[in-house]
N, C-alpha and C positions, 0 to 999 in steps of 0.2 A: 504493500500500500504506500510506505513511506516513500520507495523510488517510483512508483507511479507519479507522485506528486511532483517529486524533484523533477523527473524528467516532462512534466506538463511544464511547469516555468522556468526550465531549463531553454525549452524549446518558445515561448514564446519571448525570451529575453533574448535570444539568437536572434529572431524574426525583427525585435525593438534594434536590436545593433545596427543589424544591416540596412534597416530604415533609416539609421538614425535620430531614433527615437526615444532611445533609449536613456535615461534618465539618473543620477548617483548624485552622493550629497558631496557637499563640496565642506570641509571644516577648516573653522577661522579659529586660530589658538587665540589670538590677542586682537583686541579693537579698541582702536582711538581716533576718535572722531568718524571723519569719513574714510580712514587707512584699516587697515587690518594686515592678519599676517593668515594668509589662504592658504589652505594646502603647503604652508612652510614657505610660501614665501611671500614678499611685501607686494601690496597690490591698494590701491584708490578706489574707493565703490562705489558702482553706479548703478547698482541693481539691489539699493534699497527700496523700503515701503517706509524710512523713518524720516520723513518730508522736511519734518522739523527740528530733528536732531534732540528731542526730547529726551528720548531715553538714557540719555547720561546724562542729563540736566543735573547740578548739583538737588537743588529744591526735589526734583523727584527722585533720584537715589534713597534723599533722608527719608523722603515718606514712604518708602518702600522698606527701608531698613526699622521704623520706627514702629511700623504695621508688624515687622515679623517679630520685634522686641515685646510689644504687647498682645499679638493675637497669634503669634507660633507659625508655622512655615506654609499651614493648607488650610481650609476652611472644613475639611473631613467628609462632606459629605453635601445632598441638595440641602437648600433652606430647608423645602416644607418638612425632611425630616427629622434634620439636626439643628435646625433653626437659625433666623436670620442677624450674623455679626451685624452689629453697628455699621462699619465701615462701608458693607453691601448695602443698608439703606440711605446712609449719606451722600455715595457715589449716585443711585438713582435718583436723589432730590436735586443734587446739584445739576444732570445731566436735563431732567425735567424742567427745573428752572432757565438753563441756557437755552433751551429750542421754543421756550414757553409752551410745553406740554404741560400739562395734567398729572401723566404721571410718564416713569420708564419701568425698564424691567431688564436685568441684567441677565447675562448667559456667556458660555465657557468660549466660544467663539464669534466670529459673525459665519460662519457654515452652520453652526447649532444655532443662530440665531434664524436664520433662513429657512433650515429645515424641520426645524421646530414652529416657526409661527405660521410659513403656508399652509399647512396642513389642518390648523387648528383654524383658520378663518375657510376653508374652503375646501370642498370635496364632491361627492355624486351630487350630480344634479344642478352644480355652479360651473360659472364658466372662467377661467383666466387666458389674462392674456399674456404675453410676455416678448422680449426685445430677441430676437434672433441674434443679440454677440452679449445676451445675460451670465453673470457669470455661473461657474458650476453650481455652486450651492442653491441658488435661486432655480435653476434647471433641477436639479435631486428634488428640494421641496415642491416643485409643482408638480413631477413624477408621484410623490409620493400623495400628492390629496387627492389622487383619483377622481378630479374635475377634469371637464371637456376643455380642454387646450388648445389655443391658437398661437400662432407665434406670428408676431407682425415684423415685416422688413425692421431693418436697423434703423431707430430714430424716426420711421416713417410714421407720422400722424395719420394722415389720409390711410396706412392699409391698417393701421389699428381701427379707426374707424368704420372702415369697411367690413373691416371683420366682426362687429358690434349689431350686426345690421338688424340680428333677430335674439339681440340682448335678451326682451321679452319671454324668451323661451326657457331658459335659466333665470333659478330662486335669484343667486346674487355673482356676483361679478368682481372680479378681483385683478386688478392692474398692474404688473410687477416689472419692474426696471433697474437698474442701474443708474446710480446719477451721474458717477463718473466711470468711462467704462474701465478697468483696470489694464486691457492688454493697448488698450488706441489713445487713452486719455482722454477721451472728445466725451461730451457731456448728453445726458440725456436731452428732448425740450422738457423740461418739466412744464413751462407756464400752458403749452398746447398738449401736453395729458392730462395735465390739472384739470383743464376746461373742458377736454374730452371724457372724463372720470364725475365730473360733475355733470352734465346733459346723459349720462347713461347709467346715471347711479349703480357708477364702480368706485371702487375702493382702490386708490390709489399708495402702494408700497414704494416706496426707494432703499434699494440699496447703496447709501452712502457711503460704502465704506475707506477712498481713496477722496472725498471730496470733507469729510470734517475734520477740522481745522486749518485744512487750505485754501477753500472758498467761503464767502460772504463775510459781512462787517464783520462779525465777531468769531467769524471759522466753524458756522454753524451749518456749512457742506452746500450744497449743492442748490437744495430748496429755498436756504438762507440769501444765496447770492442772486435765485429766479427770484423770488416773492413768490415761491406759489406751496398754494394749500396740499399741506400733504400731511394727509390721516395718519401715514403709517410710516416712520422712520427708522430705517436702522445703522448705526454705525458701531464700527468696530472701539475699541479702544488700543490695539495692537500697529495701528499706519502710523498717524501724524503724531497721535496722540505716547507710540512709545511703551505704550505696557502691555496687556495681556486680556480679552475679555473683548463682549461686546453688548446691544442693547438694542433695546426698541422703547422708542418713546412716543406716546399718545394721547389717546382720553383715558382717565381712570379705569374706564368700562374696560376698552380693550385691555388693559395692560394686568387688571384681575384677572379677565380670560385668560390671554394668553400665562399667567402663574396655574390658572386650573388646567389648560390642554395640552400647551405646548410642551409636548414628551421630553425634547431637548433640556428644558428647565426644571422640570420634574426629576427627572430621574438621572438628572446629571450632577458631579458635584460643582460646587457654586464656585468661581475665579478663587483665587490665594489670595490671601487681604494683602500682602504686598503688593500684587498687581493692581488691585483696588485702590489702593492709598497712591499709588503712581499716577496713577489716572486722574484720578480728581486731583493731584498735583497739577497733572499736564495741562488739565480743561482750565486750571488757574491763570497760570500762563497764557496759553492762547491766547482768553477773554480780555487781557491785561496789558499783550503785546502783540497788535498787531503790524508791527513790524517785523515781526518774525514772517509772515507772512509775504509783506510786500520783496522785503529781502530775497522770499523763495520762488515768488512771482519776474523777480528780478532775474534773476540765476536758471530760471527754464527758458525765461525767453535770449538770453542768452547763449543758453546748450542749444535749443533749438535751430536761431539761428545761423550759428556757426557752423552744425553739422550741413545744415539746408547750403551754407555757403560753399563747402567742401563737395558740394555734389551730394550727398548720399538723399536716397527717397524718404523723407521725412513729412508726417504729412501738418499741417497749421495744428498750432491749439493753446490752448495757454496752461496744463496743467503741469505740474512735474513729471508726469509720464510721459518717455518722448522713443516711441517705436522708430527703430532705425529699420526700414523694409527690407531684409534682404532675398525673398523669394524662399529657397529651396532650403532644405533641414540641416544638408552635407554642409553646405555654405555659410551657414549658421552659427553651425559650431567651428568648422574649421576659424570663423574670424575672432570669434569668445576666445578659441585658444590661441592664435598671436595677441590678439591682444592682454589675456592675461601672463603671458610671457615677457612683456613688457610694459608689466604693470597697472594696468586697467582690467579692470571685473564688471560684466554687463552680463547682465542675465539672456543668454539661447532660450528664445521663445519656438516653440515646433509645435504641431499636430499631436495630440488634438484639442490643446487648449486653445490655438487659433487655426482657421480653416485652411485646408489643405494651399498651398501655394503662395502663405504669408507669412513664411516663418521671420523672426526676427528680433536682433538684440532690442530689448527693453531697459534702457539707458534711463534712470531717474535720477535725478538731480536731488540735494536737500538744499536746506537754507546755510546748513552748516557748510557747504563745500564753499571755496574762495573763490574768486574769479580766476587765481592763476593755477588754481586746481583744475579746473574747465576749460583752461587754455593747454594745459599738460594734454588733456585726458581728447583736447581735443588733437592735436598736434599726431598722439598716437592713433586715434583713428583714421585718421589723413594718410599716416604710412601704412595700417594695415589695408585701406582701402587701396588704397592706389597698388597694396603690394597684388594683389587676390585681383584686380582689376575691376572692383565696382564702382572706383568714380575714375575719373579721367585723371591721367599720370600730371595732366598739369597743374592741377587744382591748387590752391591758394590756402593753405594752413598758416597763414598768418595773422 
C-alpha cells in the first residue's frame, strides 16, 4: 500500500518537473528588512506580501512579545470552546471601528476566512457569482456551498449582469470578488458591483486581502478608497498588516452568524495572541501614518515604471503588485534563477494559479525598500532580460 502511494506522487511530481510546475520551498535563515539570506545566500526581496514592512516594526515586535508574556504562546483551542482571550475581542472592536462596521469576527486565515463564510451565507437553491481570476480560497468556498455558480469575465460589469438576468429564480444571491487581485494587482470596480448588488438584491463580498492598509485614506483597502457599500469584508491581517490571522467585518447580524456557521471558526483554533497583539499594533500604525502609505505608492510607481522602461511587459496599475509577463513556465523560472544568482528574489508565478500562457515573476515592492534598492534590483533585471533575450539588448537600465 505504502509504495503504491509513493509511487502515485512519485509519478505525478515527474509529470510537475517536466512541466515545470513543479513547486519547493525556498528557506531564508536570517531577514533584515527587505534583505535576507535565501537558501544561504544574500538576496533583496521582491516577492513579499509585507507592503509595509510592518512586521519588524519595533511597536509591533513589543506587542507580540508582551501578548506571549501575558497570554503564553497559542490561544489552545476555538473560542466557543475554550473561550474568548481578551486580546481576540479587542482586535475585533478595533478592526470594526476602523471600517465603521458593526461588528468583525476573526479567523486563523483569510482561506479559513473564505471558506468558512461562503458557505455559511449561501448554498442549494442561491445563486453566486464570482470574478473569473478570484482567488483560490474564494473558488474552494463557492465549491463548497453547493449554490448554482456563475462566473463573470474578469472585472466585466455588463457579463455579471447579464448573468443576473433570472436573479428571481434563486432564494438569494451572493457577489464574491477580489478587491485587489493578488496575481495582476489591478482592482476590482467595486462602485459598478456595489450598484449592481444593490438593483438585484445580492450581497456583495470582497476579498480584501492585498488592498488593507495600502489603499484608501486611512488603509481601509479597497472599498475605502471606491466609497462603495460593501456588506461583507474581508481582510487578512498576514499582507500589509504583518502578523498572522484574518477577519470579516459587518452588521452585528452577520458577524453572530457567521460565529454560529462558519465551520472554519468553529472548529478551528483561534490566531496566537501574539499575532493578535501585532495586528492591532499594525492597524495603529497604519490609521496614524499614512505616509507609510504614500511612500509605498511612491516606490510601485517607480518599480513599475522602470521595469515598463527597460522593455519588459508590464501591465499599468498603481498597487505594489507589479507582474512582470513573461509567457511560458520554462522561462519563468529559468529568469527567478539568474536573477536570484545575483541577488534579486521574485517570486515564479506558473499554472495553475494563473492561466495557462501567463506565467510570470510577481515582483512587489514594500514601503521599506529604498529607491536605490529599486534601482539595484532594477539594473539586474535589465541584465537578466536582455541576457534570456526578453527585452531588446539595447535597453536603457539607467
Amino acid at each position: 500500500m505504502a509504495a503504491s502511494l509513493d509511487d502515485f506522487c512519485a509519478a505525478g511530481l515527474a509529470d510537475l518537473e517536466a512541466r515545470g510546475l513543479r513547486r519547493r520551498l525556498r528557506r531564508i535563515d536570517r531577514r533584515e528588512g527587505v534583505r535576507a539570506c535565501l537558501d544561504g545566500r544574500p538576496a533583496l526581496l521582491l516577492g513579499s506580501n509585507s507592503y509595509l514592512g510592518l512586521e519588524q516594526h519595533p511597536r509591533v515586535r513589543e506587542a507580540a512579545a508582551q501578548a506571549v508574556a501575558e497570554w503564553g504562546a497559542g490561544s489552545t483551542g476555538s473560542r466557543l470552546t475554550t473561550g474568548c482571550l481578551a486580546p481576540h475581542a479587542a482586535l475585533e472592536r478595533e478592526i470594526a471601528e476602523w471600517f465603521g462596521a458593526e461588528a468583525a469576527v476573526l479567523f486563523g486565515s483569510g482561506y479559513l476566512a473564505n471558506v468558512g463564510a461562503i458557505p455559511a451565507l449561501a448554498g442549494r437553491g442561491d445563486l453566486i457569482l464570482s470574478d473569473a481570476l478570484n482567488h483560490a480560497s474564494l473558488i474552494d468556498g463557492v465549491r463548497l456551498s453547493r449554490a448554482e455558480t456563475r462566473i463573470y469575465r474578469h472585472a466585466d460589469v455588463a457579463h455579471a449582469q447579464a448573468l443576473l438576468a433570472d436573479r428571481g429564480a434563486f432564494r438569494h444571491c451572493l457577489l464574491v470578488t477580489d478587491g485587489v487581485f493578488s496575481m495582476d494587482g489591478d482592482l476590482a470596480p467595486l462602485t459598478a458591483l456595489a450598484a449592481l448588488a444593490e438593483e438585484h438584491d445580492a450581497w456583495l463580498m470582497v476579498d480584501d486581502a492585498h488592498g488593507i492598509g495600502v489603499l484608501g485614506a486611512t488603509g481601509g483597502g479597497s472599498a475605502e478608497d471606491a466609497g462603495a457599500p460593501v456588506p461583507i469584508r474581508m481582510g487578512t491581517l498576514s499582507k500589509a498588516l504583518g502578523a498572522e490571522g484574518a477577519f470579516i467585518a459587518g452588521s452585528a447580524a452577520l458577524v453572530d452568524w457567521l460565529r454560529n456557521r462558519a465551520r472554519t471558526a468553529i472548529y478551528s483554533t483561534a490566531p496566537a495572541p501574539a499575532s493578535v497583539a501585532a495586528a492591532r499594533a499594525a492597524i495603529q500604525l497604519v490609521r496614524e501614518s499614512p505616509e507609510r502609505r504614500a511612500t509605498l505608492r511612491a516606490r510601485a510607481d517607480f518599480w513599475r515604471s522602470g521595469l515598463r522602461a527597460l522593455g519588459f511587459n508590464v501591465p499599468e496599475g498603481i498597487t505594489p503588485i507589479v507582474p512582470v509577463l513573461l509567457g511560458e513556465a520554462g522561462l519563468t523560472l529559468e529568469f527567478a534563477a539568474r536573477l536570484e544568482a545575483e541577488g534579486v528574489f521574485a517570486t515564479p508565478i506558473r499554472p495553475p494559479t494563473v492561466p495557462d500562457g501567463t506565467a510570470r515573476l510577481r515582483a512587489t515592492v514594500s514601503a521599506a525598500h529604498s529607491e536605490a534598492e529599486l534601482r539595484e534590483a532594477l539594473a539586474t533585471f535589465g541584465h537578466v532580460g536582455r541576457a534570456l533575450g526578453v527585452i531588446p539588448a539595447e535597453a536603457d537600465d539607467d
